[in-house]
C-alpha positions as a printed Julia matrix, in Angstrom:
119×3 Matrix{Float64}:
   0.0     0.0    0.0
   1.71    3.52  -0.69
   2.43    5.37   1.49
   0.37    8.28   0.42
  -2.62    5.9    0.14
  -5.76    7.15   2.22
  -6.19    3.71   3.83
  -2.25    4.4    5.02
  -3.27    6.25   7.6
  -5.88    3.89   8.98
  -4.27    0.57   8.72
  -0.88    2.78  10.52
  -3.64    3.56  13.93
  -5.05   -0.34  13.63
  -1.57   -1.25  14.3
  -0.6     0.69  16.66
  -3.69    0.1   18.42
  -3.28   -3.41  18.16
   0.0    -3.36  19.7
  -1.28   -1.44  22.48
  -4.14   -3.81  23.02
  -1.41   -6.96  23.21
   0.89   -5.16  25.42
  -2.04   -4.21  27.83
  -3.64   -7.3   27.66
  -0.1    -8.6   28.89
  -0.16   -6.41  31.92
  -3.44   -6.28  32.84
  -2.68  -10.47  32.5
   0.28   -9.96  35.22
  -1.32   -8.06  37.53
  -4.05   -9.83  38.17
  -2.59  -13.11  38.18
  -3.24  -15.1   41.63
  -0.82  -15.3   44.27
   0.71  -18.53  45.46
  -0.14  -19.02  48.65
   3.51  -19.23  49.81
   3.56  -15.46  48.88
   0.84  -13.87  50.9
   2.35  -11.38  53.57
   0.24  -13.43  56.02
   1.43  -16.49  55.35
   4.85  -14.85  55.26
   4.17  -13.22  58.25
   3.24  -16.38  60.29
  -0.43  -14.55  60.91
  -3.49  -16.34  61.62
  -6.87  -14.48  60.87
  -9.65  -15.57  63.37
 -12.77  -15.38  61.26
 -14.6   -14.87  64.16
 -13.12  -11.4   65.22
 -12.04  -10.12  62.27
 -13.62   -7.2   60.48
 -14.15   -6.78  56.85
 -10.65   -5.51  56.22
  -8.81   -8.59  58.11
 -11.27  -11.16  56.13
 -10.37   -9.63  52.93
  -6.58  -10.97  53.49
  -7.52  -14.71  53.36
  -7.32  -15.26  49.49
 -10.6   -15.94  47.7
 -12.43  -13.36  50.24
 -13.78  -10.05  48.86
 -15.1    -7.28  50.85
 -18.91   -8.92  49.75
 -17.97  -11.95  50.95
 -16.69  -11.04  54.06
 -19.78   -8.99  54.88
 -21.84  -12.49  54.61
 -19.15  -14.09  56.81
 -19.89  -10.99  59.29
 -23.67  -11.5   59.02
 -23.63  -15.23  59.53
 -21.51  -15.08  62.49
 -23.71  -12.45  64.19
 -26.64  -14.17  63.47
 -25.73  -17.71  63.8
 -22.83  -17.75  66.66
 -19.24  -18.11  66.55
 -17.45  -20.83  64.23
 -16.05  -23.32  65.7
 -14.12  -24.79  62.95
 -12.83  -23.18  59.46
 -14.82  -25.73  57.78
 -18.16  -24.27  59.0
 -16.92  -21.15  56.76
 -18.69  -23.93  53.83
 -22.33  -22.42  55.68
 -21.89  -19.21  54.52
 -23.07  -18.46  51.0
 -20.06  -18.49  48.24
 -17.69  -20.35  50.15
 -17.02  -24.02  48.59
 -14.44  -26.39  49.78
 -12.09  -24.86  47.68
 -12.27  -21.83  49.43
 -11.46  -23.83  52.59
  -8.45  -25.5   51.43
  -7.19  -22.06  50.66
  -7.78  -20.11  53.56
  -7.54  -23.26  56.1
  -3.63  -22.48  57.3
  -4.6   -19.03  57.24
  -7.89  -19.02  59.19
  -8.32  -19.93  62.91
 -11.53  -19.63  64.83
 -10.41  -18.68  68.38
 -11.55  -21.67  69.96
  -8.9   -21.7   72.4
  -9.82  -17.92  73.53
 -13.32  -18.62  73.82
 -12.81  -21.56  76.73
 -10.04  -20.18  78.14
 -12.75  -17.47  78.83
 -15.23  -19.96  80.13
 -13.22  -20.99  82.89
């Protein structure tokens, strides 16, 4: 196609479009790939969240948990009663066994705290 072709112009801006839509496409690709759980500053950190004092903030650490999700965690533990194991987490709404085996090292219920109370 010449150079002074009307089309030049056009086909010039598809391509440079194009290669900004691959190159974005690559880094909107990176950042929002998931993080191995070995990498998580909590897990780095040796930190335990206990689902059943956090707030919305602290839930939205374990991976998998959104700030909508850990409203529902909120409102099921107010209105049901502490959890006494992570794998009751599988009563809220939206959280599947999957979400379990990510969050389980992660997660603690404060168990312990509550007896230790008790007596």
């Amino acid at each position: 196609m010449p150079a002074d072709s009307p089309a030049a112009p056009i086909a010039s801006s598809l391509l440079i479009l194009l290669v900004w839509m691959v190159l974005g496409a690559t880094a909107l690709t990176y950042w929002l790939r998931p993080i191995p759980a070995g990498d998580l500053p909590i897990r780095r950190a040796g930190i335990q969240i206990d689902v059943n004092h956090a707030s919305v903030d602290a839930l939205c650490l374990l991976p998998g948990i959104g700030p909508q999700l850990a409203r529902r965690i909120i409102d099921h533990r107010t209105a049901s009663g502490s959890f006494e194991t992570v794998a009751q987490l599988q009563a809220v709404s939206g959280i599947g066994q999957q979400t379990i085996t990510r969050i389980k090292a992660l997660a603690r219920c404060g168990v312990a705290q509550r007896q230790a109370r008790a007596d």
